[in-house]
C-alpha positions as CSV (number, residue, x, y, z in Angstrom):
1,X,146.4,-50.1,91.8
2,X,143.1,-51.2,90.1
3,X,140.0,-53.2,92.1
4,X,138.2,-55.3,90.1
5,X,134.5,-55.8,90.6
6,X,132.0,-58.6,90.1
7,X,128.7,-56.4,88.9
8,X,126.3,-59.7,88.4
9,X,127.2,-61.4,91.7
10,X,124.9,-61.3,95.1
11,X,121.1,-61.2,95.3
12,X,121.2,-57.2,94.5
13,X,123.7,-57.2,91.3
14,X,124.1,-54.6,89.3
15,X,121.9,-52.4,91.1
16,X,124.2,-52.2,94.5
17,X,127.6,-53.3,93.2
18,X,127.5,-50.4,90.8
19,X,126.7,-47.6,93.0
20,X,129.0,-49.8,95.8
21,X,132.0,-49.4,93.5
22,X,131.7,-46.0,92.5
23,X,131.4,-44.8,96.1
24,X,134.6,-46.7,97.0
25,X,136.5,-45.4,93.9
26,X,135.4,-42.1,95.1
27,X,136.2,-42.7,98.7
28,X,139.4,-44.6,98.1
29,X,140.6,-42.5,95.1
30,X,141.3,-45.8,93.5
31,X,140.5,-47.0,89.5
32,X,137.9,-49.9,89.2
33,X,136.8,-52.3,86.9
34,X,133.3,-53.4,86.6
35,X,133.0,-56.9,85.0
36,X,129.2,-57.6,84.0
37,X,126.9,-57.2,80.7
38,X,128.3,-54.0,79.9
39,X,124.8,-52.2,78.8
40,X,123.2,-52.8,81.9
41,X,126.3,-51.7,83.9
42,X,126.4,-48.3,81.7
43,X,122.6,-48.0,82.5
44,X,123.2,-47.8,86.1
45,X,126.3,-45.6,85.9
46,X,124.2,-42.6,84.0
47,X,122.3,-42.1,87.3
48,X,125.6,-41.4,88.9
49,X,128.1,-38.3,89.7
50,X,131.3,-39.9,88.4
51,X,133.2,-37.1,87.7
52,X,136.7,-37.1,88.1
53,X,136.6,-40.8,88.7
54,X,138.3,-44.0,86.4
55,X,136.0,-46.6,86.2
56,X,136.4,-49.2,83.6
57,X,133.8,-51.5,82.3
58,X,134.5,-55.2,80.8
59,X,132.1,-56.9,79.0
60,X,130.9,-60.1,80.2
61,X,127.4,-62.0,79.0
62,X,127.3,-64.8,81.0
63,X,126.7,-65.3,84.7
64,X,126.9,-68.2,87.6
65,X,123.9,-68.0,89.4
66,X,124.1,-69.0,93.2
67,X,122.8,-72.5,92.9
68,X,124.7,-73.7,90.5
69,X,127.4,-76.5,90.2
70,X,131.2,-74.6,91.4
71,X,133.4,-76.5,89.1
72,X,130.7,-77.0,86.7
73,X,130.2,-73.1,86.1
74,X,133.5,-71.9,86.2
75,X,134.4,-74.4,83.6
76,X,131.9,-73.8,80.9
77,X,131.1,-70.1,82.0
78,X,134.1,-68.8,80.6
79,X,132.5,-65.5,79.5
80,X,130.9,-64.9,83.1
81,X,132.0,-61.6,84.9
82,X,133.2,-64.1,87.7
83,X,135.7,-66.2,85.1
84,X,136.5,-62.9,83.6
85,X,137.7,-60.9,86.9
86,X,139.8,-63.5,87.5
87,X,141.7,-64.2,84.9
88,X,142.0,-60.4,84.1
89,X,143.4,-60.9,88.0
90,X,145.8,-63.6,87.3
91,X,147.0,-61.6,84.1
92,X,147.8,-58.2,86.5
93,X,145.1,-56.2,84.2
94,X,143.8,-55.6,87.8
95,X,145.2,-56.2,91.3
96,X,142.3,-57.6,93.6
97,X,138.8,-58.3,92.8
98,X,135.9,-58.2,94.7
99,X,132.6,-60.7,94.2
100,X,129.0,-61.2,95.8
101,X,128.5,-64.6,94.0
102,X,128.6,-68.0,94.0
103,X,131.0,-68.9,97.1
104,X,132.1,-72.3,95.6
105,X,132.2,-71.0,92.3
106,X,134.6,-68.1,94.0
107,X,136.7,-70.7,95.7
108,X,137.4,-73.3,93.1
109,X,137.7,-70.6,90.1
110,X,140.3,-68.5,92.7
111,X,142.2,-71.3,92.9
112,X,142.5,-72.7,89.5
113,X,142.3,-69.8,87.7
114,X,144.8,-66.9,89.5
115,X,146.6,-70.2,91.3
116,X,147.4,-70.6,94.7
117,X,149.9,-69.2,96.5
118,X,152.9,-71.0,98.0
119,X,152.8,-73.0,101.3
120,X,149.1,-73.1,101.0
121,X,147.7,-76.1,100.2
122,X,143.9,-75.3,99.9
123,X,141.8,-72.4,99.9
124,X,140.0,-71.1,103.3
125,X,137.8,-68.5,103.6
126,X,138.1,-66.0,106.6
127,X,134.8,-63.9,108.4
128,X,134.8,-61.6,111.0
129,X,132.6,-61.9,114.4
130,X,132.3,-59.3,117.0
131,X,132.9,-59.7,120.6
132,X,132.4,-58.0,124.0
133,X,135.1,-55.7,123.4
134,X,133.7,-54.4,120.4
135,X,136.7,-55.3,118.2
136,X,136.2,-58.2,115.7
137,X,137.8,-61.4,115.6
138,X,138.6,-63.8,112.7
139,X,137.4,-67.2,111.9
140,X,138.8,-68.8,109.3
141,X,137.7,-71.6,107.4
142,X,134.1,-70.3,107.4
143,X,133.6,-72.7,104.6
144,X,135.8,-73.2,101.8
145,X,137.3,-77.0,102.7
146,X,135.2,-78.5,104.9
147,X,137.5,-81.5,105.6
148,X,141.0,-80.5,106.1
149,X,144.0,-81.8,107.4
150,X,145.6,-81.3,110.6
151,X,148.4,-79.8,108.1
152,X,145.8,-77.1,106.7
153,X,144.5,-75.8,109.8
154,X,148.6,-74.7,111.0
155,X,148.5,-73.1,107.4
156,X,145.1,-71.2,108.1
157,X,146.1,-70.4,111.3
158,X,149.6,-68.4,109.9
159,X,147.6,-66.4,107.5
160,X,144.7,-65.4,110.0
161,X,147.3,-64.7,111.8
162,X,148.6,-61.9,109.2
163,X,145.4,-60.8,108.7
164,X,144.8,-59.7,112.1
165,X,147.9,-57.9,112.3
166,X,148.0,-56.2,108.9
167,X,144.0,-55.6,108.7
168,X,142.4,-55.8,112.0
169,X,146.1,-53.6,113.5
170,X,146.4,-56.9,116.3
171,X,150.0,-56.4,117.7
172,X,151.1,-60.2,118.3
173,X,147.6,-61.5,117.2
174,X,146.0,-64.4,119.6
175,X,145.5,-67.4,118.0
176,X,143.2,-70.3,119.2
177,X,141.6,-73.4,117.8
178,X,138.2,-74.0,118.3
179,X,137.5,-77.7,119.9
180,X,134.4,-79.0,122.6
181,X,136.7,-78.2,125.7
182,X,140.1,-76.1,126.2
183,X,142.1,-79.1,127.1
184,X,145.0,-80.1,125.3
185,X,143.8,-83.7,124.6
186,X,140.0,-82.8,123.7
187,X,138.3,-83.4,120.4
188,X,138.9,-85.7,117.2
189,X,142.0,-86.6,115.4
190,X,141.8,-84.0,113.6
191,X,142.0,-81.3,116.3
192,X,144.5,-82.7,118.2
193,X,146.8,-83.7,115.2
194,X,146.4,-79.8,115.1
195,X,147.2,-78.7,118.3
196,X,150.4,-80.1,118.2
197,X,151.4,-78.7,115.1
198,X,150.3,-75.0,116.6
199,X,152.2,-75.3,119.3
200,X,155.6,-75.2,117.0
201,X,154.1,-73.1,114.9
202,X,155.2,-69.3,113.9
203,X,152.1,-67.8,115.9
204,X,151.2,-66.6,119.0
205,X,148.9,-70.0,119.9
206,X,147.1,-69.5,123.2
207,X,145.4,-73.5,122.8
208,X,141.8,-74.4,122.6
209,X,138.7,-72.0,122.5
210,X,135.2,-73.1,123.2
211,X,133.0,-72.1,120.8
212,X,130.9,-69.9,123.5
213,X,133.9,-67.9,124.4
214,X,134.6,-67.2,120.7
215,X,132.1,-63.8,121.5
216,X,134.7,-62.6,124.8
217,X,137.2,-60.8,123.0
218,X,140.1,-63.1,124.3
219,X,141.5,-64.4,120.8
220,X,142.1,-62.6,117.6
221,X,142.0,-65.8,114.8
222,X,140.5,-68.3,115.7
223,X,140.5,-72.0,113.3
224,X,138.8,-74.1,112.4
225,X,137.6,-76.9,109.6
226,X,135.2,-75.7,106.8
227,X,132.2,-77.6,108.2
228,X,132.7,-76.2,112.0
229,X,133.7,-72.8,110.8
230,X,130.4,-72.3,108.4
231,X,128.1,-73.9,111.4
232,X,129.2,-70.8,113.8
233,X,129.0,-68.1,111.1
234,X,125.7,-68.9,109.8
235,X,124.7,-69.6,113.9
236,X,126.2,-66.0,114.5
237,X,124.4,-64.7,111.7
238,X,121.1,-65.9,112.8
239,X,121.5,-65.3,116.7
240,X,122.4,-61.8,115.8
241,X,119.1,-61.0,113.7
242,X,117.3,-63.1,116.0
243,X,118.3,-61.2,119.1
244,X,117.3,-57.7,117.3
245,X,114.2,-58.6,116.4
246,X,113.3,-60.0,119.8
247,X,114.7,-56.7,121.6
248,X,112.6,-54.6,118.8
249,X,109.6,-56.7,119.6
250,X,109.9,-56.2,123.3
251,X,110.3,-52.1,122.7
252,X,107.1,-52.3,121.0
253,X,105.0,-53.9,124.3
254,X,104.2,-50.7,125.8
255,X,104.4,-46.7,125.4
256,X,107.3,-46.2,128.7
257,X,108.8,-49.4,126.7
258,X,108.8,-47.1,123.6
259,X,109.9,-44.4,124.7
260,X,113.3,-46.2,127.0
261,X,113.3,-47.1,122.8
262,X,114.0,-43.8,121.7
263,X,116.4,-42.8,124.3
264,X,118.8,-46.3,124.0
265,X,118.5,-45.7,119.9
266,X,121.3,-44.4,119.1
267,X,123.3,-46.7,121.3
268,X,121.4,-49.8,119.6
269,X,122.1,-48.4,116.0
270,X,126.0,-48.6,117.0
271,X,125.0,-52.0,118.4
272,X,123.8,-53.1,115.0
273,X,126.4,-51.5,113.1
274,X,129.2,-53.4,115.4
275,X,127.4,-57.4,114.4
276,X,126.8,-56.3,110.4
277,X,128.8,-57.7,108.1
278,X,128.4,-54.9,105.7
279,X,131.0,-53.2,108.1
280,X,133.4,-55.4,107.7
281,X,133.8,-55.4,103.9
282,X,133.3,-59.3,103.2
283,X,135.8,-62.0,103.6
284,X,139.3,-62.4,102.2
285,X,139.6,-65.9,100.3
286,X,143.0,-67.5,101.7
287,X,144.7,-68.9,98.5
288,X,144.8,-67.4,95.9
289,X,148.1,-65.4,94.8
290,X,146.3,-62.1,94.3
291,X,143.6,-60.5,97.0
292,X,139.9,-61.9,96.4
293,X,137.2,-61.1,98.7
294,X,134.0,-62.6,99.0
295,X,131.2,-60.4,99.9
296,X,128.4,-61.4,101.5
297,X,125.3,-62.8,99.0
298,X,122.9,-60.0,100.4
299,X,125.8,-57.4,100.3
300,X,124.3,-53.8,99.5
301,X,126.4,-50.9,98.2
302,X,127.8,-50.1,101.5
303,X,129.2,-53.6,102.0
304,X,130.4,-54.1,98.1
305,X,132.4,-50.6,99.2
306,X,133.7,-51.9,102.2
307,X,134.6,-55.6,100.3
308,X,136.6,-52.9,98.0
309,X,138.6,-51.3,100.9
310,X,139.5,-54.6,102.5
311,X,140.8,-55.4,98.7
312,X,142.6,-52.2,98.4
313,X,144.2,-52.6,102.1
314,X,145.0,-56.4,100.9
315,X,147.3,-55.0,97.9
316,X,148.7,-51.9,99.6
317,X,150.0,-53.6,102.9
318,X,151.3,-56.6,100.4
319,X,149.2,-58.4,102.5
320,X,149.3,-62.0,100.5
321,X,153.5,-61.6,100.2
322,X,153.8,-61.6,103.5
323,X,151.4,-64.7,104.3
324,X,153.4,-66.5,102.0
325,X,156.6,-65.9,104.3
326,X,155.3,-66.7,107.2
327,X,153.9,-70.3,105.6
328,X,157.4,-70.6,104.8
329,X,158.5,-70.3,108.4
330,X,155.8,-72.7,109.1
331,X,157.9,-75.1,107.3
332,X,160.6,-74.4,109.0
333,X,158.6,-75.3,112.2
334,X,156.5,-78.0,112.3
């Protein structure tokens, strides 16, 4: 098993996916392949303790910034560390690859570079949230096709499913579809066309969720279209900052305030650790035939290691394999 790694991507580049992938290749006792200018990459690696470890540089002088065009940069960047990883994916020269860039770019070149696998018809990208319970569920489309068909949100809805069982260890994963109420007829066309096709579907479908109660712990996956799906993540994202800021603010008011500070910190820091996405290692990219995981644009060393172990579990547990089964069952089904 090789990871590969996309050293320009993310607002950090080099300087945290570098020191990100050699701590997973250390931690995981896995080869990796850094794809980025290689002189910069070597740079970075001569501050580091690599002994014993096989990391593997490619070459790559180009790079797809964040605001550029998707199709666009994929198309004419063919020499970027992004358009390289993948094709070195699609040609097996490494087994899943990791990127902190450009999601569009991430989406379109996963899909029409390494293909897509079969019973998939388009790409969705999954995230995890935390809830009460302090177990994270998974949303998925979080933003890769914001206007899918009822058709596409059955498929997404199988290979969250797998996910949850094969990543997040969910025995008989529950799977809900986010809509405005948790009545059957509720919502657009789109949702309900959806609901009906869940019901027969190869899943353990428990109906409608309420975005509110996505927090509770009650479902494992839940679904939803690209637009809805990116709306709660990036509302998530915020609240969560938000809600630490205001609670550090409010420590700060007064010295018995302070001091409650220092006696809950420890219990806050797990807090924290629970809503970061560097925990969680990034989100898988439903699709492609080969494991691709987006990290987050921000990501840091510590989530570009964990986007490597959620890549390494991917190929291990033949995670994508048995997605494409269970679409087939879906077939079968609805």
């Amino acid at each position: 098993m090789r990871i590969g790694i996309d050293a320009m991507g993310g607002d950090h580049g080099i300087a945290e996916a570098v020191p990100g992938a050699v701590e997973a290749a250390r931690t995981l006792e896995i080869p990796v392949t850094l794809f980025g200018q290689a002189e910069l990459i070597e740079e970075e690696l001569r501050g580091i303790n690599r002994a014993g470890l096989d990391i593997s540089v490619v070459d790559c002088r180009e790079v797809i910034e964040t605001a550029e065009a998707p199709l666009q940069a994929i198309r004419q960047k063919k020499n970027s560390s992004m358009a390289q990883g993948f094709r070195s994916l699609r040609d097996g020269e490494i087994d899943a690859f990791v990127s902190a860039g450009n999601t569009g770019a991430l989406v379109v070149g996963g899909s029409l570079i390494v293909g897509m696998m079969e019973g998939l018809r388009r790409p969705g990208l999954a995230t995890t949230l935390p809830t009460v319970h302090m177990q994270p569920m998974v949303l998925v489309d979080a933003g890769a096709s914001v206007d899918p068909r009822p058709e596409q949100l059955a498929e997404y809805a199988v290979v969250g499913s797998i996910y949850a069982e094969q990543i997040l260890k969910r025995e008989s994963p529950r799977v809900a579809l986010v809509n405005i109420g948790v009545e059957e007829e509720k919502g657009n066309e789109l949702t309900r066309k959806a609901y009906a096709l869940l019901k027969n579907a190869p899943i353990r479908f428990v109906g409608n969720v309420e975005a509110r109660e996505l927090v509770s712990g009650d479902v494992d996956v839940a679904v939803a279209d690209g637009f809805v799906g990116n709306v709660i993540l990036k509302l998530a994202e915020g609240f969560g900052l938000g809600m630490f800021k205001m609670i550090q603010d409010e420590i700060r008011q007064s010295f018995l305030s302070r001091v409650g500070g220092l006696l809950v910190r420890p219990r806050l820091r797990r807090l924290k650790n629970l809503v970061d996405y560097a925990s969680y290692g990034g989100a898988p990219l439903f699709g492609p035939t080969s494991p691709v995981i987006k990290c987050h644009g921000s990501s840091k060393r510590d989530a570009i290691k964990n986007g490597v172990r959620v890549a390494e579990e991917f190929v291990r547990l033949d995670v994508i394999h048995r997605m494409e089964l269970r679409l087939g069952e879906l077939v079968e089904h609805v």
